[in-house]
C-alpha positions as CSV (number, residue, x, y, z in Angstrom):
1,X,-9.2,5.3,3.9
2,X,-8.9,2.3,2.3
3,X,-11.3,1.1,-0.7
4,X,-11.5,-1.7,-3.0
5,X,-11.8,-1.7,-6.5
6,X,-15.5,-0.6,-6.3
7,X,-15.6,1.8,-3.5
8,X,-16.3,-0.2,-0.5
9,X,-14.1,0.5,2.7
10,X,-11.9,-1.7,3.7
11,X,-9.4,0.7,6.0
12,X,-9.3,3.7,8.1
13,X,-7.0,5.5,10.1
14,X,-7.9,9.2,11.5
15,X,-5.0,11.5,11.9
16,X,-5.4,15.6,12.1
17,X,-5.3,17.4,9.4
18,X,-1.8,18.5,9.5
19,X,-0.3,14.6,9.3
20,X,0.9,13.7,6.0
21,X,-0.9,10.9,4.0
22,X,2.2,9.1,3.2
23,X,2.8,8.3,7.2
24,X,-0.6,6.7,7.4
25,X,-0.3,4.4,4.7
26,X,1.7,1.6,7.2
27,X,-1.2,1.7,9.7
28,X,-3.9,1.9,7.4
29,X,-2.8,-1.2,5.4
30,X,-2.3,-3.3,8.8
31,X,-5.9,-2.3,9.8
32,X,-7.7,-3.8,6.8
33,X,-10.8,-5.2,8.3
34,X,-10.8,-8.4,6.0
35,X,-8.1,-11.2,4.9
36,X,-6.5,-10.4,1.6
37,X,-6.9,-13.7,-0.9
38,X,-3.7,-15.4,-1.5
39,X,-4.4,-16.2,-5.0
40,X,-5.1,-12.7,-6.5
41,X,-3.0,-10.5,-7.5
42,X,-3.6,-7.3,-5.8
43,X,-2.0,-3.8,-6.7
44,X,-2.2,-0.2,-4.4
45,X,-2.9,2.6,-6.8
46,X,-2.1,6.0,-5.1
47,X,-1.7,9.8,-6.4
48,X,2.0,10.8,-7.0
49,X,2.6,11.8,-3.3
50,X,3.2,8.1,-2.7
51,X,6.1,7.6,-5.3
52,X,8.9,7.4,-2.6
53,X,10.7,4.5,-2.0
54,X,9.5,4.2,1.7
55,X,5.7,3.9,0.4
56,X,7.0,1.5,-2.6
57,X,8.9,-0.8,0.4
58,X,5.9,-0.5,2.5
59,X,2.9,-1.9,0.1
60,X,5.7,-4.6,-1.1
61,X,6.3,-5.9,2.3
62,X,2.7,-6.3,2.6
63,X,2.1,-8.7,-0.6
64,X,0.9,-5.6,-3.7
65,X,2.5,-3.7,-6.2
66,X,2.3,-0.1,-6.3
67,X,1.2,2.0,-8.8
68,X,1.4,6.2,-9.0
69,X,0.0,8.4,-11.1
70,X,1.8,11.6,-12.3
71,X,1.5,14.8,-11.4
């Protein structure tokens, strides 16, 4: 799931339970169910499991910055 800054959806993508969230992150950001303004600066901010470069590449393809947290 997708979610703006103040909780509301913007994305899902169901998967079982034994799919890793990193593969989902491609589909979920192409099924955002609203345009994305042009003028805003917009940035992904994910737990540390996203900190590989294929996640980095993907969410810069698509316009945003990435930000991870440490574990």
């Amino acid at each position: 799931m997708l979610t703006d800054g103040r909780g509301v959806p913007l994305s899902i993508v169901a998967a079982g339970a034994n799919r890793h969230d990193v593969k989902l992150l491609e589909p979920t950001l192409d099924s955002m169910v609203i345009e994305r303004p042009k003028d805003v600066t917009e940035n992904l901010c994910a737990d540390a499991g996203y900190k590989g470069e294929p996640a980095k590449q993907a969410v810069e393809e698509r316009g945003s910055g990435l930000l991870t947290s440490v574990k």
